[in-house]
C-alpha positions as CSV (number, residue, x, y, z in Angstrom):
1,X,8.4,17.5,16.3
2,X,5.4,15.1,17.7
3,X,2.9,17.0,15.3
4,X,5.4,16.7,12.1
5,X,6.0,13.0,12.6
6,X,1.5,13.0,12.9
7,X,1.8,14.9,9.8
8,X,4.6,12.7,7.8
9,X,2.7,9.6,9.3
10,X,6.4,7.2,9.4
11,X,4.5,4.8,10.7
12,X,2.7,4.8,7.0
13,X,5.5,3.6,5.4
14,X,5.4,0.0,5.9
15,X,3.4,0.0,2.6
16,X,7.0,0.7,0.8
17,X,7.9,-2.5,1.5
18,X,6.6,-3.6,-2.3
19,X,9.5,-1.8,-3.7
20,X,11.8,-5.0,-2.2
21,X,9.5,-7.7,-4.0
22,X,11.2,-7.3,-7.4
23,X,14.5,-8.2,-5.9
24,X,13.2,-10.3,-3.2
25,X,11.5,-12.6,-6.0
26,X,13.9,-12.2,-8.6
27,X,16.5,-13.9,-6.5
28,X,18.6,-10.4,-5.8
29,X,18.4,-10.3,-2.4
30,X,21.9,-11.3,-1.8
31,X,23.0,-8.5,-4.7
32,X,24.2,-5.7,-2.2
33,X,24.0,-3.3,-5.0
34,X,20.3,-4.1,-6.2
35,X,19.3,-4.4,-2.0
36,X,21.3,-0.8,-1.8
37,X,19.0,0.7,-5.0
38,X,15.7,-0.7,-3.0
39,X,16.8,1.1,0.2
40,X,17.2,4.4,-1.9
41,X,14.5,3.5,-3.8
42,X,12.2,3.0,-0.2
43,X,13.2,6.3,1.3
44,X,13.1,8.4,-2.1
45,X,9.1,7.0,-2.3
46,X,8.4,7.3,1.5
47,X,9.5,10.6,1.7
48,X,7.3,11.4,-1.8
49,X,4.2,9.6,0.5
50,X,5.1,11.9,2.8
51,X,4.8,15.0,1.2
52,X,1.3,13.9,-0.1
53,X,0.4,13.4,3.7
54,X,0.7,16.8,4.2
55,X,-1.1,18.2,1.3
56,X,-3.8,15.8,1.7
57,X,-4.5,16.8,5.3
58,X,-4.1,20.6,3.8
59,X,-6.9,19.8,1.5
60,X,-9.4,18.4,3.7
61,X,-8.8,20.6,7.0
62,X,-12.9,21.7,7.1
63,X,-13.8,17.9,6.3
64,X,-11.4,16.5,8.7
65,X,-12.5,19.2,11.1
66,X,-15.9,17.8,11.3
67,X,-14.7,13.9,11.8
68,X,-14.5,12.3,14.9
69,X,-11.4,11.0,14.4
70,X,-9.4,12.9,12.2
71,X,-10.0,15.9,14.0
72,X,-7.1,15.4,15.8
73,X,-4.5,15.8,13.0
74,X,-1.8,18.1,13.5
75,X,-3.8,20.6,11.0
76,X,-7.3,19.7,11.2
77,X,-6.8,20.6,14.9
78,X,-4.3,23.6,14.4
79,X,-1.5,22.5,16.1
80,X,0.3,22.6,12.9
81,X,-0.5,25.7,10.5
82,X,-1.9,25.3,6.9
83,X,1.6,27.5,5.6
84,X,4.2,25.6,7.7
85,X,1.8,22.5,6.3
86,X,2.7,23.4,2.9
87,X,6.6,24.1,3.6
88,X,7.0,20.6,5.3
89,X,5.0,19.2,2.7
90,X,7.4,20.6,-0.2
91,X,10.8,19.8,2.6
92,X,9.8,16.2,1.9
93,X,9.9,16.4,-1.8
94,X,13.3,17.8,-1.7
95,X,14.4,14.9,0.5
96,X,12.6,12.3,-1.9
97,X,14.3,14.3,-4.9
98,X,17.8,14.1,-3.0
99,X,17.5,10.1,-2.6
100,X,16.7,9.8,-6.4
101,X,19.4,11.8,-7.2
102,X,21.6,9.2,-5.3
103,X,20.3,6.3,-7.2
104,X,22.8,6.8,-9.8
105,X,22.7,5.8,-13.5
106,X,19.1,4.9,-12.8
107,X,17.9,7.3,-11.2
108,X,15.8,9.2,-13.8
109,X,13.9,5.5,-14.2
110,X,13.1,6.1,-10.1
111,X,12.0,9.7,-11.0
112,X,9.7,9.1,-13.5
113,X,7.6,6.6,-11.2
114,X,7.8,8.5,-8.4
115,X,6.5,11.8,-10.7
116,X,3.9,9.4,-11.8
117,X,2.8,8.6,-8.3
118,X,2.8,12.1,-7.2
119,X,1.0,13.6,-9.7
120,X,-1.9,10.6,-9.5
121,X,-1.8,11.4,-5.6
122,X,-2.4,15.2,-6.7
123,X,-4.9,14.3,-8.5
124,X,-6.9,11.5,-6.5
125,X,-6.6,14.3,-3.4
126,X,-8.0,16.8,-5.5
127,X,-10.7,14.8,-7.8
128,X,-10.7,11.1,-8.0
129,X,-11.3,10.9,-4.6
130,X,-14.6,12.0,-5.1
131,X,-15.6,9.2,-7.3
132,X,-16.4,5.8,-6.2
133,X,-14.9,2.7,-7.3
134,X,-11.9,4.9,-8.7
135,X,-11.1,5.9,-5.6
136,X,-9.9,2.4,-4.6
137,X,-8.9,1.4,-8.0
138,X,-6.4,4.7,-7.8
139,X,-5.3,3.6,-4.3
140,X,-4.7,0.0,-5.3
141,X,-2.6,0.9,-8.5
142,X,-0.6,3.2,-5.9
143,X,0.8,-0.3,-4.6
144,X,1.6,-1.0,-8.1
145,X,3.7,1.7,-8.7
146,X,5.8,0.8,-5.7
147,X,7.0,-2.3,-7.3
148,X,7.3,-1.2,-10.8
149,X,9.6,1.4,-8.2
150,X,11.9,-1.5,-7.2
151,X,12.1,-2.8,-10.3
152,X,13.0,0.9,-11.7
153,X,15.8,1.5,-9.2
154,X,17.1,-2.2,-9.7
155,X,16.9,-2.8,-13.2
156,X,14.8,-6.6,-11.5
157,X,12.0,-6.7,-13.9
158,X,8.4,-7.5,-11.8
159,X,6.8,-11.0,-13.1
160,X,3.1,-10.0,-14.5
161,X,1.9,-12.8,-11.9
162,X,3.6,-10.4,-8.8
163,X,1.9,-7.2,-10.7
164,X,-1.2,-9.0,-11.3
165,X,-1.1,-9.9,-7.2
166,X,-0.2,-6.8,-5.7
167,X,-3.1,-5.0,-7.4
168,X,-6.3,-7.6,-6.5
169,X,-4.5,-8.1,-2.8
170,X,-4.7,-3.8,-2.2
171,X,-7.7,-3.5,-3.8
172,X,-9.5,-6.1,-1.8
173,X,-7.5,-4.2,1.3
174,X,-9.0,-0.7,0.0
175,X,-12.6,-2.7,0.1
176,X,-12.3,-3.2,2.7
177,X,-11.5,0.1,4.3
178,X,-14.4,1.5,2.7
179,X,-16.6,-0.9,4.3
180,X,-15.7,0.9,7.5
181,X,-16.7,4.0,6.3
182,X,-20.0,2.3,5.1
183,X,-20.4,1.2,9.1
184,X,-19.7,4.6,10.1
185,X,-22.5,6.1,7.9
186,X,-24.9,3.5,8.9
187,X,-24.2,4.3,12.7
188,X,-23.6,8.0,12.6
189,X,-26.1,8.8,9.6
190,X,-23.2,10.6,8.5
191,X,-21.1,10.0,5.4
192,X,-16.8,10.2,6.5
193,X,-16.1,10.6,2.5
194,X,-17.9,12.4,0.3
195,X,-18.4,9.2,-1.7
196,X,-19.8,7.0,0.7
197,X,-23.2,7.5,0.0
198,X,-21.8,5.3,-3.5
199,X,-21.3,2.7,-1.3
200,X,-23.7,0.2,0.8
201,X,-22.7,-3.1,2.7
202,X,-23.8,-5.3,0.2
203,X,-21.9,-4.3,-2.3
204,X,-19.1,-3.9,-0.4
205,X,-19.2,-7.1,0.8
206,X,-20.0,-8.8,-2.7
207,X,-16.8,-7.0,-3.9
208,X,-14.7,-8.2,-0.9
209,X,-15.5,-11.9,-1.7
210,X,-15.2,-11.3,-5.4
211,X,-11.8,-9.7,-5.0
212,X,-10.6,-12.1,-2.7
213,X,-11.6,-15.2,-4.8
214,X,-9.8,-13.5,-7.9
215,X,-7.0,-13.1,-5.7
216,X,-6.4,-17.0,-5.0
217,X,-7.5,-17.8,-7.8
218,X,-4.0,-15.8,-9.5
219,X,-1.8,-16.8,-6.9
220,X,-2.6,-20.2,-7.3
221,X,-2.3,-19.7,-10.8
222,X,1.0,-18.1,-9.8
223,X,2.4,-21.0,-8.1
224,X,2.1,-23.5,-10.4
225,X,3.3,-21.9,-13.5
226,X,6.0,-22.7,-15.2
227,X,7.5,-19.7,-15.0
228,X,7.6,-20.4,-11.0
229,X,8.1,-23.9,-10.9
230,X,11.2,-23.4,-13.3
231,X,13.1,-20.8,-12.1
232,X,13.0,-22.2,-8.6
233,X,13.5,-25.6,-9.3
234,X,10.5,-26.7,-6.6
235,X,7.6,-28.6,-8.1
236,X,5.6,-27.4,-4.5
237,X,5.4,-23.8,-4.3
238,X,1.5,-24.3,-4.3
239,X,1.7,-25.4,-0.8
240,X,2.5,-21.6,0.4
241,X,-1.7,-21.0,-1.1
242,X,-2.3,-22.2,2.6
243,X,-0.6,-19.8,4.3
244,X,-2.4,-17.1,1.5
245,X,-5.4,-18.1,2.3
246,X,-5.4,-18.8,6.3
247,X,-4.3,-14.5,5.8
248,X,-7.3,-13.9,3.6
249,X,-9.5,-15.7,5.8
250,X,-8.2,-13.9,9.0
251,X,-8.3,-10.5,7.7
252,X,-11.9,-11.1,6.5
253,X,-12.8,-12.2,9.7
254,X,-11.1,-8.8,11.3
255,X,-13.2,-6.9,8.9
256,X,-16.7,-9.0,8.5
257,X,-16.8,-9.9,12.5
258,X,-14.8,-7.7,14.6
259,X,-15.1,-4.4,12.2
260,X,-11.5,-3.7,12.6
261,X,-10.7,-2.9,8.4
262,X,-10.5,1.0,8.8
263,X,-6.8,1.2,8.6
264,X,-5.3,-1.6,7.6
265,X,-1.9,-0.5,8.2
266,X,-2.3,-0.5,12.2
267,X,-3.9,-3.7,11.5
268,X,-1.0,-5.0,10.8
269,X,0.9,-3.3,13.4
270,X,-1.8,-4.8,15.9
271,X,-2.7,-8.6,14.6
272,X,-0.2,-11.3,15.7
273,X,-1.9,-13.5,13.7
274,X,-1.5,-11.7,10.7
275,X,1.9,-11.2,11.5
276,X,3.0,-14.3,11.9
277,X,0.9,-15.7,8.9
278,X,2.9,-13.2,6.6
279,X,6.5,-14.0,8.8
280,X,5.7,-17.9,7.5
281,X,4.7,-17.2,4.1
282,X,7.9,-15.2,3.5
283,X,10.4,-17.8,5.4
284,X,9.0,-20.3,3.1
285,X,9.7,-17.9,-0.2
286,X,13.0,-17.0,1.4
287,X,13.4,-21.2,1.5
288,X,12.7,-22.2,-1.5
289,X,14.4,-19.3,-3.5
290,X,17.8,-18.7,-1.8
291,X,18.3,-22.6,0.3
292,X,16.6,-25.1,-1.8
């Protein structure tokens, strides 16, 4: 059971957490029928990430094989067999399936995103993987899809400011995980992807700062439209780009000084800093949505 929870990677799922933005932001967090459809909607998609887990450790056994790290995955290091790899991987579709089919009158809206995600998956596990710059374009639209997920389950339709957001915040986040691998290579001589030779520091660091400006530059942008301003009734909303960019600067420290970008999940797992810098920034959202 220890190897299929490696395999499944739960722990992974804390990226789902998107699919709640539509109805966090749309004011529908106190709709217990739209908060139902994004807990559906969360396990339907985690359990779809799931299954791409497993075929993507399937599909890069000799690679992982040969890393220092991900050697010890359940496959890579044999405990769990490429076959029963494959049935667990195709287990967890089924389950995602079954939690779309409980969506209800929505559910085909649901389906079709989470079909869309899984065949890109497919596709970037198979191909686009290989090819750099798409590789964290493809990884960063993956973060897309899980809110245009809430928004399919909910019927809450995503602003293009949130959309916008999401996309330039993972793609500086999938940057920045490449700039590990660019560390790696520079220290081992040895490239962890098959792309990384695409990739130097410089560049990597010019498009960390360049995705990061863009990034405050729309969630400022964000703030202070009308759009915002109106439908919350609170002229300051602009006063949360603090807290947005006391995050951006802390994670760019973790990944410019200390080196720590190469999963940014356990990052967050790890960081109190971070941690409590996101805690704040959604308290104050969760104030001046639902209390002021």
């Amino acid at each position: 059971m220890r190897n299929i929870i490696k395999l499944t990677r739960p722990y992974q799922w804390i990226k789902n957490m998107f699919i709640f933005m539509p109805v966090f932001f749309g004011g529908a967090l106190t709709d217990m029928k739209a908060l139902l459809a994004s807990v559906i909607a969360f396990f339907a998609y985690s359990f779809a990430a799931s299954s791409i887990y497993c075929y993507n450790d399937i599909i890069d056994v000799e690679d992982d094989r040969r890393h220092s790290e991900k050697c010890k995955r359940p496959i890579a290091s044999g405990a769990i067999s490429i076959p029963l790899g494959y049935g667990i991987m195709v287990f967890m579709m089924c389950l995602s399936a079954l939690m779309v089919a409980l969506l209800g009158e929505r559910w085909w809206h649901l389906g079709l995103v989470i079909l869309c995600y899984y065949i890109m998956d497919i596709a970037y596990c198979r191909i686009l993987k290989r090819f750099a710059i798409v590789d964290v374009f493809i990884l960063a639209f993956g973060f897309v899809l899980r809110i245009l997920a809430g928004s399919a389950a909910t019927g809450v339709i995503a602003s293009n400011w949130l959309v916008m957001m999401t996309f330039l915040l993972t793609l500086l986040l999938s940057f920045a995980k490449r700039r590990d691998d660019v560390a790696k290579m520079m220290t081992t001589g040895e490239a962890p992807r098959h792309n990384t030779h695409r990739y130097n520091m410089t560049f990597i660091n010019q498009a960390i700062t360049v995705t990061a400006s863009v990034t405050l530059v729309c969630y400022i942008m964000y703030t202070i439209s009308p759009e915002v301003t109106g439908r919350t009734n609170f002229q300051y909303v602009y006063l949360t780009t603090i807290l947005v960019l006391l995050g951006l600067m802390r994670y760019m420290q973790l990944t410019s000084v200390d080196g720590k970008s190469g999963d940014p999940t356990k990052l967050l797992y790890r960081d109190r800093f971070l941690q409590l810098v996101i805690l704040l920034w959604l308290l104050a959202y969760l104030i001046i949505i639902y209390v002021l």
